[in-house]
C-alpha positions as CSV (number, residue, x, y, z in Angstrom):
1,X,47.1,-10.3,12.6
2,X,45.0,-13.3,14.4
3,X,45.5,-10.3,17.8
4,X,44.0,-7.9,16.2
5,X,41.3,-9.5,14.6
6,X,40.1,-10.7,18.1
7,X,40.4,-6.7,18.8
8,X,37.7,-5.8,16.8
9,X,35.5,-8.6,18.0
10,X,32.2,-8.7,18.2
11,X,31.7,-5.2,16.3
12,X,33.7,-6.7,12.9
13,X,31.1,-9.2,13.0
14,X,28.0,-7.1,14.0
15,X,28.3,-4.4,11.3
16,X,29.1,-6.8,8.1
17,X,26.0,-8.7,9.5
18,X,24.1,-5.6,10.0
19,X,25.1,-4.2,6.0
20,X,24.1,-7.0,4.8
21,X,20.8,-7.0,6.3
22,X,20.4,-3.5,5.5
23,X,21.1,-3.8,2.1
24,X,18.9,-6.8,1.5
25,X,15.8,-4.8,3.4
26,X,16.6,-1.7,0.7
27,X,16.3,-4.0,-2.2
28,X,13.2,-5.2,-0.8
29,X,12.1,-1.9,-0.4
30,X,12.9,-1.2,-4.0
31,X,11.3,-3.6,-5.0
32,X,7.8,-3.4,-3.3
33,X,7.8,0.4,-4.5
34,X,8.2,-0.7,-8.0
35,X,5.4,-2.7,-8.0
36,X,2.8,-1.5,-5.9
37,X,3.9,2.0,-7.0
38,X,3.9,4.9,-4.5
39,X,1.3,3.1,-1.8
40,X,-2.0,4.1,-0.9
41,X,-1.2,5.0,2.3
42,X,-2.3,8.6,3.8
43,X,0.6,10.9,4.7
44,X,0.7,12.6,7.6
45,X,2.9,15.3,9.6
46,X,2.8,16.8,12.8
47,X,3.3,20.3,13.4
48,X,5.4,20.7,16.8
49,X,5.7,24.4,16.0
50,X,2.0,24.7,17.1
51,X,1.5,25.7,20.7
52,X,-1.8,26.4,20.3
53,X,-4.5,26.4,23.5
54,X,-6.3,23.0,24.3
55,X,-8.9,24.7,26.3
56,X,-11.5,24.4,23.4
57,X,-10.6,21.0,22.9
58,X,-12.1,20.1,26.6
59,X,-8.8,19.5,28.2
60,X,-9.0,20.5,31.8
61,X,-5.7,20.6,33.4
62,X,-5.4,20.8,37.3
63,X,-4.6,24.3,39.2
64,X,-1.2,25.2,38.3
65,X,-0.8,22.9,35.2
66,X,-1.4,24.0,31.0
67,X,-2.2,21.8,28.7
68,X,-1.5,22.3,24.8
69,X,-2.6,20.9,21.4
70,X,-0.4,19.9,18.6
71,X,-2.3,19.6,15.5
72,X,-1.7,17.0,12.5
73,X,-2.1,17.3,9.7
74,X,-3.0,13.9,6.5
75,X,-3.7,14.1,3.3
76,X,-5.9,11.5,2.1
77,X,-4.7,11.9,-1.6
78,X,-1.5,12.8,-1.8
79,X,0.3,14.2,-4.2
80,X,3.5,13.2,-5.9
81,X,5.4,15.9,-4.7
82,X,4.0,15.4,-0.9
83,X,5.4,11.2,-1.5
84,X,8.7,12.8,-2.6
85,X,9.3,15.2,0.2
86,X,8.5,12.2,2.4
87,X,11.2,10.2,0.9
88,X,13.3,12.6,1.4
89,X,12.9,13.0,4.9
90,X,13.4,9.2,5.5
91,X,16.1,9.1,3.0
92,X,18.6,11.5,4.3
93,X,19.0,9.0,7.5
94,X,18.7,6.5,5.7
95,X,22.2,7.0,3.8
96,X,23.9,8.2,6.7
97,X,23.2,5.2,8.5
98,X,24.1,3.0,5.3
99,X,26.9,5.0,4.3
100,X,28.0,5.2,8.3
101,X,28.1,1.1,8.5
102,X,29.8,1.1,4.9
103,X,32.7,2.9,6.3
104,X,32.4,1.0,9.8
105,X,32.8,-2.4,7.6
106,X,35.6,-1.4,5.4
107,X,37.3,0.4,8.4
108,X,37.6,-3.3,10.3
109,X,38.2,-5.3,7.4
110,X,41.4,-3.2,6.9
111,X,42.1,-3.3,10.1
112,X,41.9,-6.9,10.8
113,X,43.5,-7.0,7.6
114,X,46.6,-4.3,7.8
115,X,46.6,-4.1,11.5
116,X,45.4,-2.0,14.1
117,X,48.1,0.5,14.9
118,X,48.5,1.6,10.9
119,X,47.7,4.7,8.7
120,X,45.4,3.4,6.8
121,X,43.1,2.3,10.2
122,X,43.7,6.3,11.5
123,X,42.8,7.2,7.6
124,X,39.2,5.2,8.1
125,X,39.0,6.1,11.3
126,X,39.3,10.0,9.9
127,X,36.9,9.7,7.4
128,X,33.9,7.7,9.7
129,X,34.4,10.7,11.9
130,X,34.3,13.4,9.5
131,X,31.0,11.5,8.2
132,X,28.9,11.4,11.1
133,X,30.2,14.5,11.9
134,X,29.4,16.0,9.0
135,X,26.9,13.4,7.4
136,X,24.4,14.1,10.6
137,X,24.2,17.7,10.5
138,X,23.3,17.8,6.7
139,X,20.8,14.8,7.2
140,X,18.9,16.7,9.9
141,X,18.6,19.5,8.1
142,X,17.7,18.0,4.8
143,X,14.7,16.2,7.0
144,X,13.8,19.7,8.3
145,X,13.2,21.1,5.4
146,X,11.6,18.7,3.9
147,X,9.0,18.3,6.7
148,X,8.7,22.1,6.9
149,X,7.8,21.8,2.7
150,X,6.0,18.7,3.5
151,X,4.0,20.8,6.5
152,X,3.2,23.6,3.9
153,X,1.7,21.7,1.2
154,X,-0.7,20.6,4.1
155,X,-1.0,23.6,6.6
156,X,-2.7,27.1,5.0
157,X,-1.0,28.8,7.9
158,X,2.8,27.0,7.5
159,X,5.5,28.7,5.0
160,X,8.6,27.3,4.2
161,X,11.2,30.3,4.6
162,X,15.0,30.2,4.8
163,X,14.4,30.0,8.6
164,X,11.0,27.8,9.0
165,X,13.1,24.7,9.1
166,X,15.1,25.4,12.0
167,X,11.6,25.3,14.3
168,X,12.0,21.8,13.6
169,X,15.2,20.8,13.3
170,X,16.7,18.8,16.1
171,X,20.3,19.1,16.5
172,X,22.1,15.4,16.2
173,X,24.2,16.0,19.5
174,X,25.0,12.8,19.9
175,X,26.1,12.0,16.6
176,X,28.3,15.0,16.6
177,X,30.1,14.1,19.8
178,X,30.8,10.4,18.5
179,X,32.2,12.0,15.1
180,X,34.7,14.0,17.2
181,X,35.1,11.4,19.4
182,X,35.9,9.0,16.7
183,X,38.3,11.9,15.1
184,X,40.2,12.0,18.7
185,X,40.8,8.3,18.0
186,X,42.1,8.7,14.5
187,X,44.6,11.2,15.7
188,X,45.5,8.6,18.7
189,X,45.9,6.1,16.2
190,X,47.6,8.0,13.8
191,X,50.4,8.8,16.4
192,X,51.0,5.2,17.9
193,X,51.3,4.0,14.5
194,X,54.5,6.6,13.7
195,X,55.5,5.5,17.0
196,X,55.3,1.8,16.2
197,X,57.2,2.5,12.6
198,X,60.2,4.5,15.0
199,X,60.2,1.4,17.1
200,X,60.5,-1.2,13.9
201,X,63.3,1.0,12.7
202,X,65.5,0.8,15.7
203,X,64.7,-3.1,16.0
């Protein structure tokens, strides 16, 4: 096992460094809310779906170039419901990420632990793939809607409809191709481990 725990060197180490961190900063976090309650910060949102006209703004672009506006909008006192839709939309990337280096962790410490070329590494390696894969989309949109809520409690002439939220909503490309990337691997790994257990047997 002392091969493949060099393997997985230096992300082993990285990631149980980087969970602990993370989950030291959250009970931080926790903690500070509790006390000092919700914050007396002002919350604000910017709404990219404006395109409006920045000529009445005094912009002056050159000859051939436009120039746009995109308004944003704070409230000074907010309400609960405006603090709650902005924890939302911090706290559906929030647990991806947490629950992303959670698997990561546990993943290499059963590797480094069982082996790299095993079932149970292609069966972690499955499920952190179908997590970002999956995880990513639903956080994005989650942190649409909640800014296309948050945007409405704010805005006279925003809406949230069943559709609003996709204006907003930025595709995780990236995080999608690494989940299916990561569920090529699992299959990879899945196979070379039969193929190690069919080499054991004939030994």
């Amino acid at each position: 096992m002392t091969q493949d725990r060099k393997l997985l060197e230096p992300i082993s180490t990285v990631s149980s460094v980087a969970l602990r961190l993370l989950m030291a900063l959250l009970i931080a976090a926790f903690i500070l809310s509790t006390v000092h309650g919700w914050g007396n910060g002002n919350i604000c949102v910017t709404d990219w779906t404006s395109n409006s006209s920045s000529a009445a703004r005094g912009f002056v672009p050159e000859p051939g170039a436009t120039a746009g506006s995109v308004p944003r909008y704070c409230a000074e006192n907010a309400t609960n419901t405006q603090h709650i839709l902005v924890g939302i939309r911090s706290l559906a990337s929030l647990i991806l990420s947490v629950g992303g280096l959670f698997l990561l962790n546990r993943l290499l410490r059963s590797a480094t632990r069982e082996g790299v070329h095993t079932p149970q590494t292609a069966a972690g390696l499955r499920l952190l793939g179908w997590w970002l894969l999956v995880g990513s989309v639903v956080a994005q949109v989650i942190a649409a809607i909640a800014q296309t809520a948050l945007l409405a409690t704010l805005a006279q002439d925003a809406h949230l409809t069943g559709v609003s939220w996709l204006e907003v909503w930025n595709p995780p490309y990236l995080a999608v191709l690494t989940g299916l990337g990561i569920l090529t691997f699992a299959r990879i790994t899945r196979s070379g481990s039969k193929m190690r257990e069919d080499l054991e047997g004939l030994v």
